[in-house]
N, C-alpha and C positions, 0 to 999 in steps of 0.2 A: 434410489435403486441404481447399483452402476450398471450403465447401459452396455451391452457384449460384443466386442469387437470384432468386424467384418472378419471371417473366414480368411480371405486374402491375406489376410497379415502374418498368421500363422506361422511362415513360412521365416519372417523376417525376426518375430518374437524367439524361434528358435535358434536364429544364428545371434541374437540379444543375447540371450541366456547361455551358450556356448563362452561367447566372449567375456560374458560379464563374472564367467561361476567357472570354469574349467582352467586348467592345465595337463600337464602330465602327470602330476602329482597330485590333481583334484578332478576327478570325473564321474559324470551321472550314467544312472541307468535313463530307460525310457520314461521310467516310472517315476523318478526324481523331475526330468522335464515337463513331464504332463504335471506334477505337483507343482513344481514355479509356475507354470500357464496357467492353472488355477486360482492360484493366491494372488499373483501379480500383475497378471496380465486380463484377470476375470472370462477367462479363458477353458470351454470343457471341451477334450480332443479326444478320442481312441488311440489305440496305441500304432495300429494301422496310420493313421494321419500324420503321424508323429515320425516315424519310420520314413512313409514317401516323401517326405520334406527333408528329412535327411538326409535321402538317396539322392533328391531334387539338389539343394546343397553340394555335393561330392560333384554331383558332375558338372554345376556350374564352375565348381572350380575349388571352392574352400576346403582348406586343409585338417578336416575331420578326423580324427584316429579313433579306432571304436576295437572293441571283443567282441567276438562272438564265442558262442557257448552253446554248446548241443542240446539241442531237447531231448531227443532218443537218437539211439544210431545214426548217423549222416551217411547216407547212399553218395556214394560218387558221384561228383562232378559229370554230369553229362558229355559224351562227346563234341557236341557241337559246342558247348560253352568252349569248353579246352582247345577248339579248332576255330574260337572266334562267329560263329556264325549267328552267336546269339548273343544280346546284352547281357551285363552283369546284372540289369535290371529286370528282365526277365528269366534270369538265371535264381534271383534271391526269390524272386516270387514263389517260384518251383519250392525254392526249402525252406520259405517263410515258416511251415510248421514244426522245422522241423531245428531251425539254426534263432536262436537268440540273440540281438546285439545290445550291447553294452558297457557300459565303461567310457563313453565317449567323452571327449576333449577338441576344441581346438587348434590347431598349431597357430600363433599368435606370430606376427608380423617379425615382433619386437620379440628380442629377448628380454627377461627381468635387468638384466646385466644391463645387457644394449640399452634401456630403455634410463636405465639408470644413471649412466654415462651420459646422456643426452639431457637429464633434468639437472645433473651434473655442471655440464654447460652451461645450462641457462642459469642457474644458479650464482656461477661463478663468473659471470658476464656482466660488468658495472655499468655496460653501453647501453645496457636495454634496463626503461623507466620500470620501475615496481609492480605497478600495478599490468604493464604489457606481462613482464616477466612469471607474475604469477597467473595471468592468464591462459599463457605458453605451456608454463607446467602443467594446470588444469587440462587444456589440451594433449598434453603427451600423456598423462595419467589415463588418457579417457581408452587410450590402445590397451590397455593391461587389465585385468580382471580384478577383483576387489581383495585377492588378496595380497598384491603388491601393492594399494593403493594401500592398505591399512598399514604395513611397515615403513611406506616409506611418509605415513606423517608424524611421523616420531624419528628423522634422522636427522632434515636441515627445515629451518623455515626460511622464506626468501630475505634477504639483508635488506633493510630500507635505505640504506646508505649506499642509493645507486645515482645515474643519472638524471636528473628531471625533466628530459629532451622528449615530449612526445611525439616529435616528429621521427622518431628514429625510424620504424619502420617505413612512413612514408619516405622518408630521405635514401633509403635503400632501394624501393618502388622508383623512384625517381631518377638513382644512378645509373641502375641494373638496364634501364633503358636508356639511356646517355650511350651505356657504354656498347650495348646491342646494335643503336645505331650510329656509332660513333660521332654523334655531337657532344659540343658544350655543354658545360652545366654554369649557373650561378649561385652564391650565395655567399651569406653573412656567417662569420665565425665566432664562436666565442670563447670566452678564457675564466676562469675562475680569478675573484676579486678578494680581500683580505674581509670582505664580509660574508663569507665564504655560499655567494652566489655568483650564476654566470651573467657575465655582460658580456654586449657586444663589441669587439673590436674597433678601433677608433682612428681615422688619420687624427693627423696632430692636429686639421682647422676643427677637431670634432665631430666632423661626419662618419657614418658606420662606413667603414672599409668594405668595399664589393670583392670577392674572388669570382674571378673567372677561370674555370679547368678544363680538360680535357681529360676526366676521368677516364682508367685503363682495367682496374679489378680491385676490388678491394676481400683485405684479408682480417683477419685474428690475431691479433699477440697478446699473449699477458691479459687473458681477459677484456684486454679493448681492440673494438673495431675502427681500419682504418682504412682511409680513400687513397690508392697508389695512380698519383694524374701526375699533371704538367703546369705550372700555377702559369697561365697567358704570357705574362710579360717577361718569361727568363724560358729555354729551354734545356730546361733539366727537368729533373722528378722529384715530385713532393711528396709528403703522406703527409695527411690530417685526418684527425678523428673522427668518422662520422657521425657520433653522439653532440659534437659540437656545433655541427654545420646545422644554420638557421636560413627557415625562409628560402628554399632552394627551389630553382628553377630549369627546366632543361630549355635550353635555346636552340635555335636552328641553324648556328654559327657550323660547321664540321669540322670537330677535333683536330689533332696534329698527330699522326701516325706517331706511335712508340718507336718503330726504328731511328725515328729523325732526330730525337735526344740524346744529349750528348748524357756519354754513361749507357748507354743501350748496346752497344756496339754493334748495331747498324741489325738489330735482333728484335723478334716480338719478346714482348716480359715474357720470361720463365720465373711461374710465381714462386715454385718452390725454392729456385736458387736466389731470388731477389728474397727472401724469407729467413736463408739459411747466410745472407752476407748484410743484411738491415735488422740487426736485433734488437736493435731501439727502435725501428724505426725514424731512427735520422735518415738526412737525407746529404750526401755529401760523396765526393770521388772514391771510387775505388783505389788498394793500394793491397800489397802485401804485407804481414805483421808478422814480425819473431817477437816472441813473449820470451821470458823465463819463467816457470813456475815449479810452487813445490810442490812434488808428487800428490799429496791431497788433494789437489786440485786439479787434478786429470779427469774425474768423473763429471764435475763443471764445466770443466773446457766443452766436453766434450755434446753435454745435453745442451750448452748454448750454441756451438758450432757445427754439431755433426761432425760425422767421422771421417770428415775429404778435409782431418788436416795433417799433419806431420809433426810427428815426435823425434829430436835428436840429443843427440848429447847428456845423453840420462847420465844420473849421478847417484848415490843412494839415496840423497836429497829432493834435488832437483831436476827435470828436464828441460827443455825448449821445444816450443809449438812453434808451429807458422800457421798462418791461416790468410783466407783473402776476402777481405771486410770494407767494409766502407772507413771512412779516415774519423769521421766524428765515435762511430760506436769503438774505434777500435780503440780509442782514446779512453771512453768513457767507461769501458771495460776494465784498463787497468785501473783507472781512476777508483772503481768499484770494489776493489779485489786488492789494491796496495796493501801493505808490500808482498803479499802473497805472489801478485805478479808482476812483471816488471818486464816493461815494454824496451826492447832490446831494437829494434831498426822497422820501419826508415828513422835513419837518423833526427832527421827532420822531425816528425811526431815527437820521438823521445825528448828532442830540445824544446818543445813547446810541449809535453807533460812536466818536465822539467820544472819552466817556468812558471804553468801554471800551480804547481804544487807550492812553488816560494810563495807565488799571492797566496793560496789559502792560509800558508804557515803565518804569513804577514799578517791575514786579518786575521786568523786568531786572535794573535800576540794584540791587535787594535780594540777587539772586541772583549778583552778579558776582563773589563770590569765589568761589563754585561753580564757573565757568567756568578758572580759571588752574590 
């Protein structure tokens, strides 16, 4: 025999059933909820009972939408309700007989959208291990009512071809206060091997290579998360992948201020602009770039760079951009994009894509009987 659950709960089993059964597009009468309390919750209420918890609800705060619907004629609004002087709660008593409500729904945190967009992420997130990842969904699923939960397991399943780092979320726990209180952090990196597992980082006698940082914020590109610090022995900025970083520790060392880095210009990180000039995520001097591109490729420019850069010299063909990027992505960009782009000044970069373009043409031409 199932045993009948305390009274007290009541109250919590109704705002269960709101969240788990309603939207704007799916809403119960009274009499629909006292039927789920029954069946599910082994649960018999009146319909009075049902009502004050709802009203109890409202005013604690939750975003309730309900009808009401007349039983006979509705007498006006009392004065003093209209002048304030009474609750609404003593107000609905008065026309309990006389006003029905109904149709009630939740307004949910999340949108379906919102919510979809965010399992979206996670999805699309190679830095977080499988089994976290699909935990995370379970959790964001758990905000939405069942009938977004039943669409959305017929759209993506999680890709098991993620990282196998189960430290990631502690390694985040770990930064997140580094960077709060601006100390060091330690730790082991690692890199993928031709046996396509991670190993750790090596000096040449053998031993695992220590990094010592001074994490500053870390951000998202491209599906991978990444640490923006100061690797100890050089001052400049690094980024490395927080999915890689092994065995991390925070130490009681105290950081190096971000203005003190060279490339800072004497500034705290501005994440966004440090985002919108590291689109690799290299790490390397700032510089100014003139490209040449073909008009096709103004919509790319434009979703890698944003819109702080300048178009001149259009042609029916072609234009030139300039943009101000760090000196390895701006390299690697046209490297990316040849001959569609074609990196026009500093001089200097162009002579070393230059060059570097002969070596690939070279090893080609080296490697060609590989290729048959």
């Amino acid at each position: 025999m199932t045993e009948t659950p305390p009274k007290k709960l009541l109250i919590l089993y109704i705002l269960d059933i709101l969240q788990k059964y309603t939207d704007s597009d799916h809403r119960l009468s009274q009499k629909d909820i006292r039927e789920i309390l029954q069946k599910e919750y082994h649960m018999t209420v009146d319909r009075k009972a049902i009502r004050r918890n709802l009203l109890n609800l409202m005013e604690y705060g939750s975003e309730i939408e309900y009808r009401e619907v007349s039983r006979k004629d509705i007498f006006q609004k009392t004065t003093d309700e209209a002048l304030g002087k009474i609750s609404p709660k003593e107000s609905l008593d008065k026309e309990e007989e006389n006003l029905l409500w109904t149709d009630f729904y939740l307004k949910h945190k999340f949108t379906d959208e919102e919510l979809r967009l965010l399992i979206d992420s996670v999805l699309f997130s190679k830095h977080i291990p499988y089994h976290q990842a699909k935990d995370l969904i379970e959790k964001l699923e758990s905000l939405a009512n069942i009938y977004f939960v039943s669409r959305l397991k017929h759209i993506y399943s999680v890709p098991v071809d993620r990282t196998d780092n189960k430290q990631v979320f502690y390694n985040i726990g770990i930064l997140d206060e580094a960077i709060q209180k601006r100390r060091k952090v330690s730790f082991e990196y690692a890199e993928y091997h031709v046996d396509k597992k991670m190993h750790l980082k090596r000096r040449e006698d053998g031993t695992i290579r220590i990094y010592v940082v001074t994490p500053y914020q870390m951000a998202a590109q491209e599906g991978k998360y990444y640490l923006i610090c100061n690797y100890d022995k050089y001052n400049d900025i690094s980024n490395y992948r927080v999915d890689r970083i092994r065995n991390i520790q925070l130490l009681e060392t105290e950081g190096k201020p971000f203005e003190s880095l060279r490339g800072s210009k004497n500034q705290s990180l501005n994440l966004a602009e440090y985002m919108k000039t590291h689109i690799y995520m290299y790490s390397s001097e700032m510089v100014f770039v003139k490209y040449r591109i073909v008009k096709a490729m103004v919509s790319d420019v434009i979703d890698i760079f944003g819109k702080e850069i300048t178009f001149s010299e259009e042609t029916e063909t072609h234009v030139s951009v300039s943009v101000y990027v760090n000196e390895r992505a701006a390299v690697q960009f046209a490297k990316n994009y040849a001959p569609d782009v074609i990196l026009l000044q500093p001089k200097r970069l162009r002579n070393q894509l230059q060059q570097d373009m002969k070596k690939s043409l070279a090893a080609y031409e080296e490697q060609e009987d590989f290729g048959k």
